[in-house]
Structures are given as C-alpha cells and as structure tokens.
C-alpha positions in Angstrom: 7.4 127.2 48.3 8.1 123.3 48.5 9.0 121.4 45.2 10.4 118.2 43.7 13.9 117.8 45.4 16.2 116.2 42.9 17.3 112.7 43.8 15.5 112.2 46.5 13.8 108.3 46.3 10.5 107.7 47.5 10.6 105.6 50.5 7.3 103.8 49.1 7.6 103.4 45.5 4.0 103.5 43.7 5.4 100.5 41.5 6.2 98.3 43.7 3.0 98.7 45.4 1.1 97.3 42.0 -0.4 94.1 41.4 2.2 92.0 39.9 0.2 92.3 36.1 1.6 96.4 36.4 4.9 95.5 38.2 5.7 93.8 34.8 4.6 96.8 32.9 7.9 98.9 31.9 5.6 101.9 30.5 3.3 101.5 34.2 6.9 101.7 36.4 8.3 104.7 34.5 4.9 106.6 34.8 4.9 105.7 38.9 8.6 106.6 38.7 7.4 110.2 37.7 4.8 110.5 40.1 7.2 108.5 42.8 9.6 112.1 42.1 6.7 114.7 42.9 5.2 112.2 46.4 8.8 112.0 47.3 8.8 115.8 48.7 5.9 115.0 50.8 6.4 112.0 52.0 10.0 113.3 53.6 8.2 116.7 54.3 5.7 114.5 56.7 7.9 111.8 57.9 9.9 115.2 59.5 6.8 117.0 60.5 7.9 117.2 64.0 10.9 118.6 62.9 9.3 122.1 60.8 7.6 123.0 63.6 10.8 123.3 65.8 12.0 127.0 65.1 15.7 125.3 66.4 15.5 122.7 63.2 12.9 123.9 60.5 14.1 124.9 57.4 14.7 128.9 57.2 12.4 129.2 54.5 9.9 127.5 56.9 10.0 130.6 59.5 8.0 132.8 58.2 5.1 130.0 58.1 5.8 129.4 61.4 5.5 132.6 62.6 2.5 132.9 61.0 0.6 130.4 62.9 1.9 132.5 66.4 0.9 136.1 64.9 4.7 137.1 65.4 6.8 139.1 63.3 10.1 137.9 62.4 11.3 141.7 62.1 13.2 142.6 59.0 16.4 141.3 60.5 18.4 138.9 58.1 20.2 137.0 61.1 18.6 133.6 61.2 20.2 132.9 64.9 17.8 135.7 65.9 14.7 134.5 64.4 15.0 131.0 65.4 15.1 132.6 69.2 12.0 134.4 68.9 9.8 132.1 67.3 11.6 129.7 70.5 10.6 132.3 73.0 7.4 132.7 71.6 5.2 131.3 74.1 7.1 133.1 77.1 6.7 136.2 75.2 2.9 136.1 74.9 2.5 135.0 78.5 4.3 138.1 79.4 2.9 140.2 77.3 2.2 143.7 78.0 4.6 143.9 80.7 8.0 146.0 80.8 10.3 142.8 81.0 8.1 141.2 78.1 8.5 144.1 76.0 12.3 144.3 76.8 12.9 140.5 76.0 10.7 140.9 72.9 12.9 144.3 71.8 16.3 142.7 72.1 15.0 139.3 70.4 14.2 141.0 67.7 16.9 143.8 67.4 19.7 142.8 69.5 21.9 145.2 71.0 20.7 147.3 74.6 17.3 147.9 75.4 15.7 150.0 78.0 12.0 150.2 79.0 11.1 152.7 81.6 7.4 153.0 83.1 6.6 156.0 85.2 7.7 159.1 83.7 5.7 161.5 84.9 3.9 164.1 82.5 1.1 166.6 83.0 -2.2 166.7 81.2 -4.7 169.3 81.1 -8.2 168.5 80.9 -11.1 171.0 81.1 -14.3 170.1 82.5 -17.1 172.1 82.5 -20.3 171.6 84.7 -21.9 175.0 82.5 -21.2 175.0 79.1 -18.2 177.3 78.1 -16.7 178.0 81.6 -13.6 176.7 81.4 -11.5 174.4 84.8 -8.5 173.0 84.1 -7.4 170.5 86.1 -4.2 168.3 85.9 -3.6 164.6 86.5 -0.6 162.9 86.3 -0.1 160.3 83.4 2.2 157.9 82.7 4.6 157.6 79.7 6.4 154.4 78.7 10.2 155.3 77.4 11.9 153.0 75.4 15.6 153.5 74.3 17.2 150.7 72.4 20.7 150.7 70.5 20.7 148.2 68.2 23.0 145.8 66.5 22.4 146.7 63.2 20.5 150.1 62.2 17.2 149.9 62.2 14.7 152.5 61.6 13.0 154.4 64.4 9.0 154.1 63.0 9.8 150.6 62.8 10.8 150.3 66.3 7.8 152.6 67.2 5.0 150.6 65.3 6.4 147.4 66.8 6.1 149.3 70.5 2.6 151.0 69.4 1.4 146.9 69.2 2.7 145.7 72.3 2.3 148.2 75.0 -1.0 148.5 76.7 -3.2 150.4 74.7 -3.7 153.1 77.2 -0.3 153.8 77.7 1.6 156.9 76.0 5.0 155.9 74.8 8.2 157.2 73.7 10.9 155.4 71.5 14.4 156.9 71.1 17.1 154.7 68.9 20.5 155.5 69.4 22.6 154.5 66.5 25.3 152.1 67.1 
C-alpha cells in the first residue's frame, strides 16, 4: 500500500498557491505544509504513471496490481527478474493461448528451468453405447493426452504446476504433468 514518503517536497506547494492574505499566515503555511506531505505521494505517483504500468520499471510492490488488471498469476516465485518477464510477455502469452508453444513459454516464464509439452499421446477410451437398454457395445476411440514434463529452477510443487496446466490447456484436453526435481 502507498504512503507518505519521507522528504519528498511537493512539486506544487498548497501555500504558495494561496492568496497572498494566507501566504502571510504562519499557522495557514504549516497546516498546507502537512497536507503538502500526504499530496506529495500522489502527485509523484501520477507525474510517473506511465512508468507503474511498465512491468520493466514499476515498483515490485506494484506487480501484483498489475497483474491483476491482466488476470495473470505471478506464481509463487520470489525472483523479481522472472515476474517482470511475464507480466512483459503478457500480451504474447494470451494471443497464443491454448496452444503447445504458448503453454511452454508461459511454463518456463513462470518456473524457469526445462519444459516439455507434448500433444498426441495416444490413449484408449471405452465407451458403451447401447441402442436397447442394458446391452452392452464397447467401442474404442482414440483420445488425446497433453504431457507436460518441466524441471524447474527452484522446487516447486507438482499440484501447483498441475492447477496452473488444468487453466491453460483446452478444456477438452486430458493432461498429464510430471516434475522432475532439479
């Protein structure tokens, strides 16, 4: 959360603003001095607003704001390099989301390390279909399995990595998620 910044000046002191009747006052300066000290945050906060909303110069407490506005988790990863180059990649992220290179990408953004997504491992499922009730056909179709093996930088654990794939893959899509420690 944003507070006073100690020392920080107001660029555009309330007092000198005044008629020149309050400019005189001494008790009417110190009581704009003292709100001069809780606009001063502001002020600087929106003479740089161009500046928070670059994930390359925005505060790091600022980051998790940010990636609020994009729907995006940061991950649990404490290496602010890596978050700054995910909330970057953003929009190239959600323009290729749902694909196997997007999901990658996204993956090694967030965990570093090697990453692996495989499309087209073929499983069989058995259905039963019955035109009269109770007799039983099996038939089998072929279905595909997304497989995702990552080896992280740092250990991370595997439901983690498994919710995070569960939200990004194509709905339809079975998956798989292996993490090898490091």
């Amino acid at each position: 959360m944003r507070g006073t910044v100690a020392g920080l000046a107001s660029p555009y002191p309330i007092g000198g603003m005044l008629p020149a009747v309050f400019q005189e006052d001494e008790f009417v300066q110190r009581f704009t001095a003292g709100l001069d000290d809780v606009v001063a945050p502001v002020v600087s906060t929106l003479d740089c607003l161009e500046h928070y909303l670059d994930p390359a110069l925005a505060p790091e407490d600022f980051l998790p704001w940010l990636a609020g506005w994009l729907d995006m988790d940061l991950g649990t990863s404490g290496d602010l390099v890596r978050r700054r180059r995910l909330l970057a990649a953003a929009g190239d992220l959600y323009r290729r989301r749902g694909t196997l290179g997007g999901l990658r990408d996204h993956l090694w953004l967030l965990f570093g390390g090697q990453v692996e997504v495989a499309d087209g491992t073929r499983i069989t499922v058995r259905t039963t279909a019955s035109p009269q009730g109770g007799a039983e056909d099996p038939q089998e179709r072929p279905s595909r399995t997304l497989r995702v093996r990552i080896a992280p930088e740092e250990p991370v654990d595997h439901a983690v990595v498994d919710r995070f794939v569960a939200a990004a893959k194509p709905a339809h899509l079975p998956h798989v998620v292996e993490v090898i420690a490091g």
